[in-house]
MARLUM-768826 format. One record per residue (C-alpha): residue in three letters; chain; x, y, z. Coordinates in nm, 3 decimals, decimal comma, padded with zeros to 5 digits. Layout:
+---------+--------+---------+---------+---------+
: residuo : cadena :    east :   north :      up :
+---------+--------+---------+---------+---------+
:     ALA :      A :       X :       Y :       Z :
...
+---------+--------+---------+---------+---------+
# end
This chain:
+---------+--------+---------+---------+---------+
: residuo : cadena :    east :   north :      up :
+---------+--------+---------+---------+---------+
:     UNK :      A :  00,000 :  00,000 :  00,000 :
:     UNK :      A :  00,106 :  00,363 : -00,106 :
:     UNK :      A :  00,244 :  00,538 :  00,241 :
:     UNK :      A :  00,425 :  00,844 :  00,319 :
:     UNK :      A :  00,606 :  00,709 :  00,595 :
:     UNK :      A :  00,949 :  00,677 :  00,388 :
:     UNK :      A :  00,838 :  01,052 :  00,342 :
:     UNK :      A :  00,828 :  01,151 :  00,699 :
:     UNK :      A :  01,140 :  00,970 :  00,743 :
:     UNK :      A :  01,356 :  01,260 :  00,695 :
:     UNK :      A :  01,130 :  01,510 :  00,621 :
:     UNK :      A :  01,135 :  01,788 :  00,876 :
:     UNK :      A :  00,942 :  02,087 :  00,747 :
:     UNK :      A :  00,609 :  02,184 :  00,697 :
:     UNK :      A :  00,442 :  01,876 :  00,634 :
:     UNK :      A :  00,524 :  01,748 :  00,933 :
:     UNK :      A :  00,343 :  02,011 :  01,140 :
:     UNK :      A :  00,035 :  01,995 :  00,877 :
:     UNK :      A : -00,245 :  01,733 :  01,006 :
:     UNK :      A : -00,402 :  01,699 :  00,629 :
:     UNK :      A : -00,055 :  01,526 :  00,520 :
:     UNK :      A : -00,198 :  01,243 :  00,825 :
:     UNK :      A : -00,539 :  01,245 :  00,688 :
:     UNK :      A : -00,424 :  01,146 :  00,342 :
:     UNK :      A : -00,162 :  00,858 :  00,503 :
:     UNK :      A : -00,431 :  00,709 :  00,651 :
:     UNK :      A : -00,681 :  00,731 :  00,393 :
:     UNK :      A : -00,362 :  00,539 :  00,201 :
:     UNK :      A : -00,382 :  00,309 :  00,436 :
:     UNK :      A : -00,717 :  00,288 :  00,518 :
:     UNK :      A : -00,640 : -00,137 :  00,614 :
:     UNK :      A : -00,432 : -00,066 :  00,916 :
:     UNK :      A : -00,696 :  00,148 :  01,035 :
:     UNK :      A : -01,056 : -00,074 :  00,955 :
:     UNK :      A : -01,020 : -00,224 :  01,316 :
:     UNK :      A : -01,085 :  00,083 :  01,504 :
:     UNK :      A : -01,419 :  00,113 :  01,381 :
:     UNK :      A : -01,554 : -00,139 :  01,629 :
:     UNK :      A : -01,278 :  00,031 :  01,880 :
:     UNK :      A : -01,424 :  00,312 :  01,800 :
:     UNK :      A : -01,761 :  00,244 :  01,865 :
:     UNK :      A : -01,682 :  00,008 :  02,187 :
:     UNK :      A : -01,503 :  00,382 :  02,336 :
:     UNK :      A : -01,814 :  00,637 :  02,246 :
:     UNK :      A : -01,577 :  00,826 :  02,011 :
:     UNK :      A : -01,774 :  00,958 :  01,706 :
:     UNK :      A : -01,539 :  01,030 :  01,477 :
:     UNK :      A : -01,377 :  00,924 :  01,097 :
:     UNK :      A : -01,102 :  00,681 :  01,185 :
:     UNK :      A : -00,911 :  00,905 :  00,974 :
:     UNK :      A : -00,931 :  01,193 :  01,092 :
:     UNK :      A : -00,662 :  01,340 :  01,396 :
:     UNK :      A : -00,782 :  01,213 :  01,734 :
:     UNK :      A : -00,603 :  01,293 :  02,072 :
:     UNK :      A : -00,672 :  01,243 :  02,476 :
:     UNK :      A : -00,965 :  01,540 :  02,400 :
:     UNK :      A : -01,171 :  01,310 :  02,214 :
:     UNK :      A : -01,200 :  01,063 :  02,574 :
:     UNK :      A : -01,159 :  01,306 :  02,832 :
:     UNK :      A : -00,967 :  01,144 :  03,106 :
:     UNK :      A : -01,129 :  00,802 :  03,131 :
:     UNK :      A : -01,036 :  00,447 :  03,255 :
:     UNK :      A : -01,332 :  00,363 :  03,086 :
:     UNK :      A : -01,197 : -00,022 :  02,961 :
:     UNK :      A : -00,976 : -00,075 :  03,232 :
:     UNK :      A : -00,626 :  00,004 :  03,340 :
:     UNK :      A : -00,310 : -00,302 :  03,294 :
:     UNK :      A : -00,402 : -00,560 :  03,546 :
:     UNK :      A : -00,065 : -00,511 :  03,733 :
:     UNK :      A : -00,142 : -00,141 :  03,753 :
:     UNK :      A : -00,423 : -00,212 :  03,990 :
:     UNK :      A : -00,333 : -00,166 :  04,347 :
:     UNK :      A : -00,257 : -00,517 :  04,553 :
:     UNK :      A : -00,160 : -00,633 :  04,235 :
:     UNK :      A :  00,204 : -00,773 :  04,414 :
:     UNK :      A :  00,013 : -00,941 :  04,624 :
:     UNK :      A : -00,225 : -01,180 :  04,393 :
:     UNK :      A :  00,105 : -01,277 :  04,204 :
:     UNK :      A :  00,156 : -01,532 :  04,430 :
:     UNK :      A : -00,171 : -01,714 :  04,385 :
:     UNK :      A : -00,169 : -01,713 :  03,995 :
:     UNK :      A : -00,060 : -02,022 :  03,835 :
:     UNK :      A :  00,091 : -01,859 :  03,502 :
:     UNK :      A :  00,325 : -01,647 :  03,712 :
:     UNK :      A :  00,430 : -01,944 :  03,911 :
:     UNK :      A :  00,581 : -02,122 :  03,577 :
:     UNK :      A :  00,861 : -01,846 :  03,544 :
:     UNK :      A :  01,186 : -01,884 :  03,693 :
:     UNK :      A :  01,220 : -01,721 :  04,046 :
:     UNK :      A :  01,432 : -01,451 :  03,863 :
:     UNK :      A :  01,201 : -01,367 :  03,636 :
:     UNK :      A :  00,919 : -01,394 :  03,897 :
:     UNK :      A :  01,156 : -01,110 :  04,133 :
:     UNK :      A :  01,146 : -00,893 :  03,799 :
:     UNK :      A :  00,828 : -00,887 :  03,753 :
:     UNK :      A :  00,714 : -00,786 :  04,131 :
:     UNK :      A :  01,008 : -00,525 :  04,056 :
:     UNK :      A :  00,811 : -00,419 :  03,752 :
:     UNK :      A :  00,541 : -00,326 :  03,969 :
:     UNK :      A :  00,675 : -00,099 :  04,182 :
:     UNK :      A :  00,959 :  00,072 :  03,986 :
:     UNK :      A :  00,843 :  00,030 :  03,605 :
:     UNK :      A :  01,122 : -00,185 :  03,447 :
:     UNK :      A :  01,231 : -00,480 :  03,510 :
:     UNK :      A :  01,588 : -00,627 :  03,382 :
:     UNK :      A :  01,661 : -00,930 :  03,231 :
:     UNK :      A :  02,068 : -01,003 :  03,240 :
:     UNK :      A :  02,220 : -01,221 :  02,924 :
:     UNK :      A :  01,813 : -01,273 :  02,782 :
:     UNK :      A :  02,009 : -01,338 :  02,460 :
:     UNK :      A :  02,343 : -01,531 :  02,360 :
:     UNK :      A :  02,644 : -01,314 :  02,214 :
:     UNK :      A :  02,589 : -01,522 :  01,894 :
:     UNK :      A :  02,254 : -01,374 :  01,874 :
:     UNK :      A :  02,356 : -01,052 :  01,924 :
:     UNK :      A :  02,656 : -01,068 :  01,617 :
:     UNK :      A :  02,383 : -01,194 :  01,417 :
:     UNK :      A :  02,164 : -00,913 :  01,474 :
:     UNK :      A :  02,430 : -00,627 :  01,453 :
:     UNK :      A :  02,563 : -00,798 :  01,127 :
:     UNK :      A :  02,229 : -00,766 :  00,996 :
:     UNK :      A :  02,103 : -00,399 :  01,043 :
:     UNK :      A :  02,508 : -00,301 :  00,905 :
:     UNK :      A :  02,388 : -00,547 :  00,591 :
:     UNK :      A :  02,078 : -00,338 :  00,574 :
:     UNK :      A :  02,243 :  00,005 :  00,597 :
:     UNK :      A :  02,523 : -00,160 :  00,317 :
:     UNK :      A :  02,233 : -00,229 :  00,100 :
:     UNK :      A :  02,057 :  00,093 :  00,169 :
:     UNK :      A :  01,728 : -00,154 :  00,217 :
:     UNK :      A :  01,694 :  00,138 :  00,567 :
:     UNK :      A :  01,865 :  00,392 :  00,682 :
:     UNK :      A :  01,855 :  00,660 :  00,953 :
:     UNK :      A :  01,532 :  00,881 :  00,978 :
:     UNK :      A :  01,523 :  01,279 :  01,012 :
:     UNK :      A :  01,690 :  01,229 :  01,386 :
:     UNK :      A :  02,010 :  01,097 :  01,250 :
:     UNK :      A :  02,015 :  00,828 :  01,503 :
:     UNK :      A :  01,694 :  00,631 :  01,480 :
:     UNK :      A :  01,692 :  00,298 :  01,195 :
:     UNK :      A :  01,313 :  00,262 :  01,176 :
:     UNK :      A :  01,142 : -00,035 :  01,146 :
:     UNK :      A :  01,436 : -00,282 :  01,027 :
:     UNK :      A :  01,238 : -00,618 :  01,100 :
:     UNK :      A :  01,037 : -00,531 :  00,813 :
:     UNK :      A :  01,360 : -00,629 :  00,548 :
:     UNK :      A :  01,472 : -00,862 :  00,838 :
:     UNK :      A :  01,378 : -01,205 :  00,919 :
:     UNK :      A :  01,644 : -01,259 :  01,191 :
:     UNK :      A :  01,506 : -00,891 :  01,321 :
:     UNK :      A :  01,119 : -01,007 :  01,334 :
:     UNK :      A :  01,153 : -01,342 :  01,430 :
:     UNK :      A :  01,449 : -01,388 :  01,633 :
:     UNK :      A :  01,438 : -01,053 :  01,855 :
:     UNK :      A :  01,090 : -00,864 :  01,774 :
:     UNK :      A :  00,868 : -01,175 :  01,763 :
:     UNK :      A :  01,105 : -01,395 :  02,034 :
:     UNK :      A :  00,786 : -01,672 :  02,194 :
:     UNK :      A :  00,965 : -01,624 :  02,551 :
:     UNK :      A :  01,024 : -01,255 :  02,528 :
:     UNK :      A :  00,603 : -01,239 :  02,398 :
:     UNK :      A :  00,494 : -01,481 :  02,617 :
:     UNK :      A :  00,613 : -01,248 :  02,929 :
:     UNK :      A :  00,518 : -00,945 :  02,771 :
:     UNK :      A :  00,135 : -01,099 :  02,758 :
:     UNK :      A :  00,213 : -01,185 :  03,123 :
:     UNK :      A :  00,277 : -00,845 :  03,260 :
:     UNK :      A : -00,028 : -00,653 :  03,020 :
:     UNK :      A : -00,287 : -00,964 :  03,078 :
:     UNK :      A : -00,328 : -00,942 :  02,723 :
:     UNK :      A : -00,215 : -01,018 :  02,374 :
:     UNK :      A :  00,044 : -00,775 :  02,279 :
:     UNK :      A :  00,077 : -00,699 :  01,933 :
:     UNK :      A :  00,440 : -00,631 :  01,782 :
:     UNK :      A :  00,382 : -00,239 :  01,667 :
:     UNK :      A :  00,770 : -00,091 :  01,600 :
:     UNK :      A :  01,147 : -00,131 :  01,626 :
:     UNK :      A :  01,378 :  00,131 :  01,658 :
:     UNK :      A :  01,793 :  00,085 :  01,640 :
:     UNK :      A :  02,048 :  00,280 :  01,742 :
:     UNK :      A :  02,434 :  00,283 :  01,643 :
:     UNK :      A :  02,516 :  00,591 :  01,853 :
:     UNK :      A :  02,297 :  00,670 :  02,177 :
:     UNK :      A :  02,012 :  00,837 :  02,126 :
:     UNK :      A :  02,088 :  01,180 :  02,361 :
:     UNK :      A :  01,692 :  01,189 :  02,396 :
:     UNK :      A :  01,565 :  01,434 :  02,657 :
:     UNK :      A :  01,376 :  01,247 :  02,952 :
:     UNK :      A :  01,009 :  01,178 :  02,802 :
:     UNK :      A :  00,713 :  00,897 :  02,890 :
:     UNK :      A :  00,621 :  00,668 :  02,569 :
:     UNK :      A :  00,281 :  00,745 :  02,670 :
:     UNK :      A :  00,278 :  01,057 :  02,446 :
:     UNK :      A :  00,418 :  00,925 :  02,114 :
:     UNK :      A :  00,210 :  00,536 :  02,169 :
:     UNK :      A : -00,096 :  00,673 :  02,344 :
:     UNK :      A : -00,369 :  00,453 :  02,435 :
:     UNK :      A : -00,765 :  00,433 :  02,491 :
:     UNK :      A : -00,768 :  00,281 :  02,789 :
:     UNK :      A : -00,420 :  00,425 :  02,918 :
:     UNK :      A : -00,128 :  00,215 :  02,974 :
:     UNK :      A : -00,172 : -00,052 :  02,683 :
:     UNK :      A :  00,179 : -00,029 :  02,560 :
:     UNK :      A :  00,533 : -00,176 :  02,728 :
:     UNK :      A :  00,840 : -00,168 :  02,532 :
:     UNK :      A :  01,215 : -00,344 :  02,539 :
:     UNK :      A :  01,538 : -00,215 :  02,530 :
:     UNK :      A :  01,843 : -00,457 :  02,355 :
:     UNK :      A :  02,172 : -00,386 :  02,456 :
:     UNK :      A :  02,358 : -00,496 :  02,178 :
:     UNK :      A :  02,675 : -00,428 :  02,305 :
:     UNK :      A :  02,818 : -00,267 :  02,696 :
:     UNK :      A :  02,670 :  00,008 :  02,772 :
:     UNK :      A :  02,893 :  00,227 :  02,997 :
:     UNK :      A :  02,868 :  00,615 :  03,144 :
:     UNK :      A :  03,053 :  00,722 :  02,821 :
:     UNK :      A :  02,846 :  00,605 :  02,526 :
:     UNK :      A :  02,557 :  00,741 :  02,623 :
:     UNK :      A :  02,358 :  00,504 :  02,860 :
:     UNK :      A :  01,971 :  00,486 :  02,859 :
:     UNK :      A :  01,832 :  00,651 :  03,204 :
:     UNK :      A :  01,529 :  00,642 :  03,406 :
:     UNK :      A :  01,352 :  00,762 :  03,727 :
:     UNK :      A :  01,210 :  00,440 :  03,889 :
:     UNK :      A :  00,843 :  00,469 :  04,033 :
:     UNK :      A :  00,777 :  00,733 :  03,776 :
:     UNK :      A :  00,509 :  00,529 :  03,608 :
:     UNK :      A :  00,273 :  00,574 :  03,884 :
:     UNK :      A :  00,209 :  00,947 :  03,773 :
:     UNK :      A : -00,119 :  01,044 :  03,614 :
:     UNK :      A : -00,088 :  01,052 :  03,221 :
:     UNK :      A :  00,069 :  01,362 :  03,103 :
:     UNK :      A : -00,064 :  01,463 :  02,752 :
:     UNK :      A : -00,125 :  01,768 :  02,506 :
:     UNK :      A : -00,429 :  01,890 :  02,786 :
:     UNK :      A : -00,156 :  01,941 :  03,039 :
:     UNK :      A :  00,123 :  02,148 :  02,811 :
:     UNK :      A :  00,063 :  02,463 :  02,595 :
:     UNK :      A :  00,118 :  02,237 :  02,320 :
:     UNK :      A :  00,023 :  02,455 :  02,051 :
:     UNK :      A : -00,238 :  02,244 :  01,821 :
:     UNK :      A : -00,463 :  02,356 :  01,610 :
:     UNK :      A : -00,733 :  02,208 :  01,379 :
:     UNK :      A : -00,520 :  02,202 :  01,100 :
:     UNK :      A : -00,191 :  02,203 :  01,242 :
:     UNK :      A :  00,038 :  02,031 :  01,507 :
:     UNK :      A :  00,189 :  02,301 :  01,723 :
:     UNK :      A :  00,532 :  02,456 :  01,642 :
:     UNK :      A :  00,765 :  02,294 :  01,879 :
:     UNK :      A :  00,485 :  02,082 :  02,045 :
:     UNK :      A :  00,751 :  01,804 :  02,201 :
:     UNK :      A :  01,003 :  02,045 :  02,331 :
:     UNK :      A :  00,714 :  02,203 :  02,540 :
:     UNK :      A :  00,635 :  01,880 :  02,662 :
:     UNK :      A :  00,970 :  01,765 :  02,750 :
:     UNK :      A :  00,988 :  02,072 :  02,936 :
:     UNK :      A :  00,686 :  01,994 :  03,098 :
:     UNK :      A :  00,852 :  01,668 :  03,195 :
:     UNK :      A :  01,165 :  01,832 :  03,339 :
:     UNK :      A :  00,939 :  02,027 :  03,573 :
:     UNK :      A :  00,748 :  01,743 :  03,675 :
:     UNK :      A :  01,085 :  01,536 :  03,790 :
:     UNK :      A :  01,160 :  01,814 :  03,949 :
:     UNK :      A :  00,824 :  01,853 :  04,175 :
:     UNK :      A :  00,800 :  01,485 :  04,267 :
:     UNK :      A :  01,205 :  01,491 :  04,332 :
:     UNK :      A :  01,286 :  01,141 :  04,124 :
:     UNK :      A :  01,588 :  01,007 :  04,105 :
:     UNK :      A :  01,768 :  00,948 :  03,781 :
:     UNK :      A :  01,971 :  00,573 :  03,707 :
:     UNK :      A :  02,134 :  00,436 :  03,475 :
:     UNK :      A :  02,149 :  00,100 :  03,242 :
:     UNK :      A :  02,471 :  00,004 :  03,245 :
:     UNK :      A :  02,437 : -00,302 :  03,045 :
:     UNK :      A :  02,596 : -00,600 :  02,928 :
:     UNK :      A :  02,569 : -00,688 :  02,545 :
:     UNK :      A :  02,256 : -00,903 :  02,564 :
:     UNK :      A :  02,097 : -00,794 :  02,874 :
:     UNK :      A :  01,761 : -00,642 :  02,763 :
:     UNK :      A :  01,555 : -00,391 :  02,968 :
:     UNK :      A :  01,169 : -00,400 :  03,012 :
:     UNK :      A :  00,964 : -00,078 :  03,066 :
:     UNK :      A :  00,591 :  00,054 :  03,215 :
:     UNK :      A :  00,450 :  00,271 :  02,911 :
:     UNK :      A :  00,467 :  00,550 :  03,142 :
:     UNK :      A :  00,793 :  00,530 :  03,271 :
:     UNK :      A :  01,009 :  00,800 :  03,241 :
:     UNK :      A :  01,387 :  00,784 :  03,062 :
:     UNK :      A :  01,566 :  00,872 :  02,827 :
:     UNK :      A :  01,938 :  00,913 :  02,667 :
:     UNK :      A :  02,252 :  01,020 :  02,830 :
:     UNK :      A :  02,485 :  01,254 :  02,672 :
:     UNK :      A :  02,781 :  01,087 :  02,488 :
:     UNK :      A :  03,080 :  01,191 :  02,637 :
:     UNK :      A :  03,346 :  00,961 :  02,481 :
:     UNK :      A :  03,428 :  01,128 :  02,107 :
:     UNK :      A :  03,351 :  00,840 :  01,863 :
:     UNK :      A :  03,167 :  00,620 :  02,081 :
:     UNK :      A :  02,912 :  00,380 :  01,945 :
:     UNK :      A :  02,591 :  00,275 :  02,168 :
:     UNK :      A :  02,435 : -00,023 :  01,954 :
:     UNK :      A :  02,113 : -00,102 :  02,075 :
:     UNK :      A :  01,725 : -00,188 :  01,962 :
:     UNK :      A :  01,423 : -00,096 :  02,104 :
:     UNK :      A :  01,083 : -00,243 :  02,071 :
:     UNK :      A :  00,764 : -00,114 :  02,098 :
:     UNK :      A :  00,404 : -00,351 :  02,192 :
:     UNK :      A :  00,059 : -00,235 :  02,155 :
:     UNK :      A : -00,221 : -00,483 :  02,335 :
:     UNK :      A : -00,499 : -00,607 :  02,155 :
:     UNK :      A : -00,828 : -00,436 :  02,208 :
:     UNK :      A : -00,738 : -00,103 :  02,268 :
:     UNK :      A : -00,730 :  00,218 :  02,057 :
:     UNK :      A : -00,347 :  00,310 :  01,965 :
:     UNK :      A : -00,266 :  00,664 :  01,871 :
:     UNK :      A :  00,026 :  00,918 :  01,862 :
:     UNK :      A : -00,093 :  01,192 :  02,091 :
:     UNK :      A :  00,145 :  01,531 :  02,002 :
:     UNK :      A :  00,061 :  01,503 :  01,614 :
:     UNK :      A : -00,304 :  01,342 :  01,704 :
:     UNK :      A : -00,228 :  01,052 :  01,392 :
:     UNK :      A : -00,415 :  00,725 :  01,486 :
:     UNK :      A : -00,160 :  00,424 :  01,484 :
:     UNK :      A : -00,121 :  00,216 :  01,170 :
:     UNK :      A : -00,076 : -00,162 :  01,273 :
:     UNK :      A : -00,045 : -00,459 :  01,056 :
+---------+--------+---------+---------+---------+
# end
């Protein structure tokens, strides 16, 4: 199907801020959009699928339920549930960690063969120009799709799914990869506002180390517990959008907004120092982001993946584009 994403790519100008260039991507690709008509309808949002929709179209509603381990007392029915008694006790200590930080760590997940593989790979890709980096300079977008060692062995992994169903207590559905050669130098920022969700929460993502991560290559960072705070979107930021347009510098004002709000609740920043391998699970909500590099020349190879769950309605808040999956 026809799509502008190779488009938006590297494009950085005016069609970005322009919500009609949206409109016509997902009338394009009006198949990865037919299931939200019944989400649609099961939410009380009256609306074209394809037209822009953001938190204003729900209000602030729960209205579908919040993640199952969000619920209060959740810690303490883990116990009693069969499923979660068939992980390892390491795995079973991450997950109650999950809970009350949100992330959870899981050392040497994959083998260092698997992780030459997959760093041969995306350089093959880059070789062959079959992807490259998007308007950020840093960010390789979607490589699984020109990958079958990317989808299948790391994006689509059964045991790393079959825990990710665990901790939403539903289906998740593989939405994006992202990898990195050099670290990403991202200010601090929730996932919440570029993978929204109707009910909130519906979204947990990984973080690949594919080689050590140390204090000089630019190490991811978060502020444990920060997951618990309320939702932060485009209602709580002079974001700056209009009916026909995205406002100028929308995501800088909400970054700010971000830095304040660290500030207030007085979190503490950490660090993933990682081991090549080790892979990094995070709360939708959590808030992180990418260290300064402060070794000249230093590379940070690493891939991050993004889930969606089944059954819930999947948008990108700050431009107000609904999500195209499948």
């Amino acid at each position: 199907m026809v799509s502008l994403r190779d488009t938006f790519k590297k494009h950085t100008g005016f069609l970005r801020g322009l919500k009609l260039s949206y409109v016509i991507n997902n009338l394009l690709n009006a198949d990865k959009l037919k299931h939200n008509k019944a989400l649609y309808k099961k939410y009380g949002v009256k609306k074209s699928i394809y037209a822009p929709i953001g938190s204003k179209d729900f209000g602030y509603s729960l209205a579908g339920g919040i993640p199952w381990l969000d619920v209060p007392g959740a810690a303490g029915m883990l116990p009693h549930n069969e499923d979660f008694k068939k992980f390892s006790s390491e795995e079973q200590q991450q997950i109650l960690h999950f809970i009350e930080n949100g992330f959870m760590i899981l050392k040497g997940f994959y083998k260092n063969g698997e992780i030459e593989k997959l760093n041969a790979e995306v350089e093959r890709l880059l070789k062959e120009q079959k992807t490259g980096f998007n308007y950020t300079g840093r960010k390789i977008m979607d490589a699984y799709r020109f990958s079958d060692i990317i989808k299948n062995g790391f994006f689509n992994n059964k045991r790393l799914l079959k825990l990710l169903d665990f901790i939403m207590g539903k289906k998740t559905i593989p939405f994006q990869t992202i990898n990195f050669i050099k670290g990403s130098e991202q200010r601090a920022h929730s996932d919440s506002i570029h993978m929204t969700t109707q009910p909130p929460g519906h979204l947990i993502a990984t973080w690949t180390a594919l080689e050590q991560v140390h204090q000089g290559n630019g190490p991811l960072f978060y502020y444990p517990g920060s997951h618990r705070l309320p939702y932060i979107t485009t209602q709580e930021y002079d974001s700056g959008n209009s009916y026909f347009f995205i406002g100028k510098n929308s995501n800088k004002k909400y970054e700010d907004k971000i830095a304040e709000t660290i500030k207030e609740f007085g979190f503490q920043k950490k660090y993933f120092h990682a081991d090549k391998g080790d892979v990094l699970i995070w709360h939708a909500n959590l808030i992180h982001g990418g260290e300064a590099i402060t070794q000249k020349g230093a590379t940070r190879k690493s891939m991050v993946a993004h889930y969606f769950c089944e059954g819930v309605i999947c948008y990108h808040e700050i431009s107000q584009r609904p999500a195209l999956i499948g």
